[in-house]
C-alpha positions as CSV (number, residue, x, y, z in Angstrom):
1,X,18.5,-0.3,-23.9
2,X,21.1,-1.8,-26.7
3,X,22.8,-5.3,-25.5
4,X,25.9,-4.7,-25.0
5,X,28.2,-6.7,-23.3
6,X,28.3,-5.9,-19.1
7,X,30.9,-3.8,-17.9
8,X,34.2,-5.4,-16.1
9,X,34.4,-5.8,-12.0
10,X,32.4,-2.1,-11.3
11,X,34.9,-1.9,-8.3
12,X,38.0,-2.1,-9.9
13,X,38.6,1.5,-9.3
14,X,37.5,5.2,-7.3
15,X,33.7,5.2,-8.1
16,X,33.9,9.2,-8.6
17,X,30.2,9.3,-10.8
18,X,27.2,9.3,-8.6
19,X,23.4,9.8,-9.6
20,X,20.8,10.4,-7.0
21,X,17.4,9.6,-7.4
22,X,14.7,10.9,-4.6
23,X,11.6,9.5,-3.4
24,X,8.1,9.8,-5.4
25,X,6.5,13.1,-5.8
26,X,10.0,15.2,-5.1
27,X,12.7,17.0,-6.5
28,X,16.1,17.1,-7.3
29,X,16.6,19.7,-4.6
30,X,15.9,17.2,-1.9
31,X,19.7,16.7,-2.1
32,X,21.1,19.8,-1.9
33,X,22.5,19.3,1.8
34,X,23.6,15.9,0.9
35,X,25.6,17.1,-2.2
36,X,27.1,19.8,-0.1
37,X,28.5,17.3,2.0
38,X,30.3,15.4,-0.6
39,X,34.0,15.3,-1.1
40,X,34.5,17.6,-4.3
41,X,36.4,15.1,-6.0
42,X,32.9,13.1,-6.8
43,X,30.8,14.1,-9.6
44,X,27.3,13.9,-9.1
45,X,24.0,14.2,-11.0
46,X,20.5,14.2,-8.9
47,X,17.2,14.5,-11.0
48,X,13.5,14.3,-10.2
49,X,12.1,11.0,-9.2
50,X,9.9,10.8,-12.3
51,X,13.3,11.2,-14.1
52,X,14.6,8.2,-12.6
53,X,14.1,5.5,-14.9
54,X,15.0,7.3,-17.9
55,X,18.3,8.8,-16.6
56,X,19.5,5.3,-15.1
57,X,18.4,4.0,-18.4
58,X,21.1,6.6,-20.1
59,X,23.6,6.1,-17.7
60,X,23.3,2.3,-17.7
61,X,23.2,2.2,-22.0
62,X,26.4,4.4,-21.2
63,X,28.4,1.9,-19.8
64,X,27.8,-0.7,-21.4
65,X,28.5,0.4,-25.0
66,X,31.6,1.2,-23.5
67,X,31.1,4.9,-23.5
68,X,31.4,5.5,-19.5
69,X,32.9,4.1,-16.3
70,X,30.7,2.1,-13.7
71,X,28.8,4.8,-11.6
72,X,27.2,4.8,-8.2
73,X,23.6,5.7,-7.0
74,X,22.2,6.9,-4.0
75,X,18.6,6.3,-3.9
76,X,15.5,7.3,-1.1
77,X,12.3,5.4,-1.7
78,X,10.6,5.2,-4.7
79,X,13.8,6.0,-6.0
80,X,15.1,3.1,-4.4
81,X,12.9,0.8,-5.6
82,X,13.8,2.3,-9.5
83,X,17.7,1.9,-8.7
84,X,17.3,-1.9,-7.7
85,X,15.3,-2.9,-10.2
86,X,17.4,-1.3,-12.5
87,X,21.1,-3.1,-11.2
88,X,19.8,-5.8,-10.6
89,X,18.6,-6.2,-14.4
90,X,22.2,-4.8,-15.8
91,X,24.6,-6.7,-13.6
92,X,28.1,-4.8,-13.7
93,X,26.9,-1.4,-14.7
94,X,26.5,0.2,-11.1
95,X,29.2,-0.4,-8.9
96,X,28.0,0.7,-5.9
97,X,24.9,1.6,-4.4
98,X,23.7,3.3,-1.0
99,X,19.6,3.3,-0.5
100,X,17.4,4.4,2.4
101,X,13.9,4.2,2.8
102,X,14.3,1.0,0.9
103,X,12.1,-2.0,0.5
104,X,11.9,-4.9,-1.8
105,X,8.0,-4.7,-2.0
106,X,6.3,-1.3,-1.0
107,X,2.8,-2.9,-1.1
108,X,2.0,-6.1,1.4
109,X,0.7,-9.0,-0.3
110,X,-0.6,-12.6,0.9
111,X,3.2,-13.9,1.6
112,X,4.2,-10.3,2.3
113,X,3.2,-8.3,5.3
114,X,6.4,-6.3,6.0
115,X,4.6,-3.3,4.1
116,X,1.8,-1.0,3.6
117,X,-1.1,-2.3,4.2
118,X,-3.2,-2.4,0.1
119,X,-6.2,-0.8,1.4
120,X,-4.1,2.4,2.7
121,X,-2.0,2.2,-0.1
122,X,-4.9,2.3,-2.2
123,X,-6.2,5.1,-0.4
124,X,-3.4,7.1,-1.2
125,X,-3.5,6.4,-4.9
126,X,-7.0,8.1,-4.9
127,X,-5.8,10.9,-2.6
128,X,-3.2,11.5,-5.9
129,X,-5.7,10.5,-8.5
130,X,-8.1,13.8,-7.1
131,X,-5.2,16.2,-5.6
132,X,-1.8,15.6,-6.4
133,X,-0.8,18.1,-3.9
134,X,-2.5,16.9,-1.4
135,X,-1.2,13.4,-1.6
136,X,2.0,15.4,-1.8
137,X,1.7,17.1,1.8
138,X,0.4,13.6,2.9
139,X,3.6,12.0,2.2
140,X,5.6,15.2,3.5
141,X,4.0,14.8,6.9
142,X,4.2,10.9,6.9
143,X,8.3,11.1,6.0
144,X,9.2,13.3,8.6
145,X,7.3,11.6,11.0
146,X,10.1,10.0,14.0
147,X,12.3,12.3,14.9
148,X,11.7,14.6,18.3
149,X,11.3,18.0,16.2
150,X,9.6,16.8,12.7
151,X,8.4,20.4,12.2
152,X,11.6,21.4,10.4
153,X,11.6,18.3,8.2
154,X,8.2,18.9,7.1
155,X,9.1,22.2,6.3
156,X,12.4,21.2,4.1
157,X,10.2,18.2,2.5
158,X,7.4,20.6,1.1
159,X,10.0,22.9,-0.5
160,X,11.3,19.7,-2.6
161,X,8.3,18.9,-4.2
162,X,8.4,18.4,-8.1
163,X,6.6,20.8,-9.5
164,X,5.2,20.2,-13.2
165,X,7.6,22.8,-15.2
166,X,5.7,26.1,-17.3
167,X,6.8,24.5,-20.5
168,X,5.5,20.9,-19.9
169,X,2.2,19.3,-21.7
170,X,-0.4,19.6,-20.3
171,X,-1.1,16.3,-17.8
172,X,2.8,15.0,-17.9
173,X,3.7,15.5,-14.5
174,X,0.5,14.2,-13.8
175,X,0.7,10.9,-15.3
176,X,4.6,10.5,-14.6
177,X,3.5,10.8,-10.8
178,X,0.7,8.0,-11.1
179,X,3.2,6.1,-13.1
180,X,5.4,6.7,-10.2
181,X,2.6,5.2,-8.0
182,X,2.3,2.1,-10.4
183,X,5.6,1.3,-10.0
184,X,5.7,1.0,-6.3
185,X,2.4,-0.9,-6.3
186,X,3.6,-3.7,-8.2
187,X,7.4,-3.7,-8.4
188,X,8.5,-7.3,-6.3
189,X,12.2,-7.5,-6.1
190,X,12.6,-10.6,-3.7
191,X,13.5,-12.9,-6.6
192,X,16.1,-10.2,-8.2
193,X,18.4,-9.0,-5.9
194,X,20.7,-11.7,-5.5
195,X,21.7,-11.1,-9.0
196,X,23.1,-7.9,-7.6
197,X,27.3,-8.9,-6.6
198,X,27.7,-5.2,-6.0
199,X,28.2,-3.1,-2.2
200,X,24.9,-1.9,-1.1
201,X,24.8,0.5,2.3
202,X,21.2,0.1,3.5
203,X,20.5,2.9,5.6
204,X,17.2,3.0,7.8
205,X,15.1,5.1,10.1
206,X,14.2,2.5,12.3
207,X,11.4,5.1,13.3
208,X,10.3,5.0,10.1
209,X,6.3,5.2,9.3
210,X,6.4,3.9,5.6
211,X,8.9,1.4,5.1
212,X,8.9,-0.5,8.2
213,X,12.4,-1.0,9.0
214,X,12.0,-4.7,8.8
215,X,11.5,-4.8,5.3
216,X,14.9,-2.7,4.9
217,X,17.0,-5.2,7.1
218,X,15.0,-8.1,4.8
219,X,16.4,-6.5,1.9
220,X,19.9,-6.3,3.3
221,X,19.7,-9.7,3.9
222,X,18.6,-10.8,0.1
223,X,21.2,-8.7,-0.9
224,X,24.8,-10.9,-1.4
225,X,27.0,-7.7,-0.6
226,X,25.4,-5.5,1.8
227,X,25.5,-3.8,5.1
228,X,22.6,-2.9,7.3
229,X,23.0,0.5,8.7
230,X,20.2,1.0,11.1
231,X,19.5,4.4,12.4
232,X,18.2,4.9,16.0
233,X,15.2,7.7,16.6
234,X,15.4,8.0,12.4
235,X,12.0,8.2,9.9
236,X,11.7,8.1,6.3
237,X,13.2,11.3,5.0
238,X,17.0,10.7,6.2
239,X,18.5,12.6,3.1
240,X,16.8,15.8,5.0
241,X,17.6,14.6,8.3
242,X,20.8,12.8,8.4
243,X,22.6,14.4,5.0
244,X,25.9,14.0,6.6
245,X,26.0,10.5,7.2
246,X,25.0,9.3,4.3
247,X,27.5,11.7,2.4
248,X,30.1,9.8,4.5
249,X,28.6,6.4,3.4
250,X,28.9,6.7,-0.3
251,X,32.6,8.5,0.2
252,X,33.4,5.5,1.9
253,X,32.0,3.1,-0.7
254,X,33.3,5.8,-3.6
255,X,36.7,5.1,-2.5
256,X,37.6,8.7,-2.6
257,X,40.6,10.4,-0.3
258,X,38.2,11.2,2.2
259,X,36.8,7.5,2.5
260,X,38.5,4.7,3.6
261,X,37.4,3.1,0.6
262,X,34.8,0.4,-0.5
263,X,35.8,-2.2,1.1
264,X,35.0,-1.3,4.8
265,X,31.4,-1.3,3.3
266,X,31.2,-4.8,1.5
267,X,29.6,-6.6,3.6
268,X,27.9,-6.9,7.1
């Protein structure tokens, strides 16, 4: 990324650009309810999680050569965990953020236990490293886990699975995937977020099997302009599940007509 000088207050005005960024292994079409939902006066972009980093990268480079306006990101998991990191490191560049499924460490360590466990983590990893889509329908059937009839959701989570494109090297998806994996296995955000002065909406399953939902409400509190959105009977894969309210959470923090506005959102 060039250094550029950061962006003014990212709040100063209507946050109408929005990027979404879904969990690992998925697709873009994850959102497709969500961005249905959306008032039409917001423009937004979702891409594949292994497309995450770059595309925040762009966006991000964007604003601060002075190019583009302060943009807001909706993030689920893995994706998440990219769209953190990513503010945190470029402060004044997103202005507002809404993430679910969210943790500051994925992976437990000795001074962190709000997590998965390393040896089933691990486990995964080598699920991936033989069968990617096998580790794929793992994940599936571990995010709709929670609510009363996960059946549907598993069925809406296996039709959003990235798939490597017919034009791609050999391998790439692959490797992006693993890569996705590294990321959540060592990523530790718990000294970076307070560097992050924007509104953050942290939306939670409190059902959920893979982020358990004290980690999320950690994260909301690490956080110094956040509000912890807890949802009752709720798993891991709430942009399939609960697409409407979190289209009315970033309308509220985008400011837009049919919002009222980012302030109602600052803070807990």
């Amino acid at each position: 990324m060039r250094s550029k000088p950061a962006a003014a207050d990212p709040m100063a005005g209507p946050v109408t650009e929005w990027l979404l960024l879904p969990g690992w292994g998925f697709a873009p079409s994850l959102f497709d309810e969500l961005r249905a939902a959306l008032p039409p006066a917001l423009s937004v972009h979702a891409v594949a999680c292994r497309d995450a980093a770059p595309a925040l990268a762009e966006r991000i480079d964007a604003v601060r050569a002075g190019d583009a306006a302060p943009f807001g990101i909706c993030a689920w998991s893995l994706g998440a965990t990219i769209a953190l990191d990513h503010a945190a490191a470029f402060p004044g560049a997103v202005a507002a953020m809404v993430v679910t499924g969210a943790t500051p460490r994925f992976v437990a360590d000795g001074d962190w236990a709000s997590a998965m466990p390393t040896d089933a983590f691990e486990a995964f990893a080598a699920l991936a490293a033989m069968s990617m889509p096998a580790a794929q329908a793992r994940l599936a059937s571990l995010s709709a886990a929670g609510p009363a009839d996960a059946a549907p959701v598993l069925r809406r989570l296996r039709r959003s699975f990235d798939r490597p494109a017919a034009n791609e090297r050999p391998g790439a998806w692959r490797s992006a995937l693993l890569q996705g994996l590294d990321c959540l296995r060592s990523t530790d955000l718990r000294r970076r977020l307070a560097a992050l002065h924007v509104p953050v909406a942290v939306v939670h399953g409190e059902l959920d099997a893979l982020v358990p939902a004290g980690a999320a409400r950690a994260l909301c509190g690490m956080l110094p302009a956040a509000r912890w959105m807890p949802v009752p009977g709720g798993g891991h894969a709430l942009p399939v599940v609960r697409p409407g309210l979190l289209a009315d959470t970033i309308a509220s923090l985008a400011g837009t007509a049919s919002g009222p506005g980012p302030d109602s959102l600052r803070f807990i």
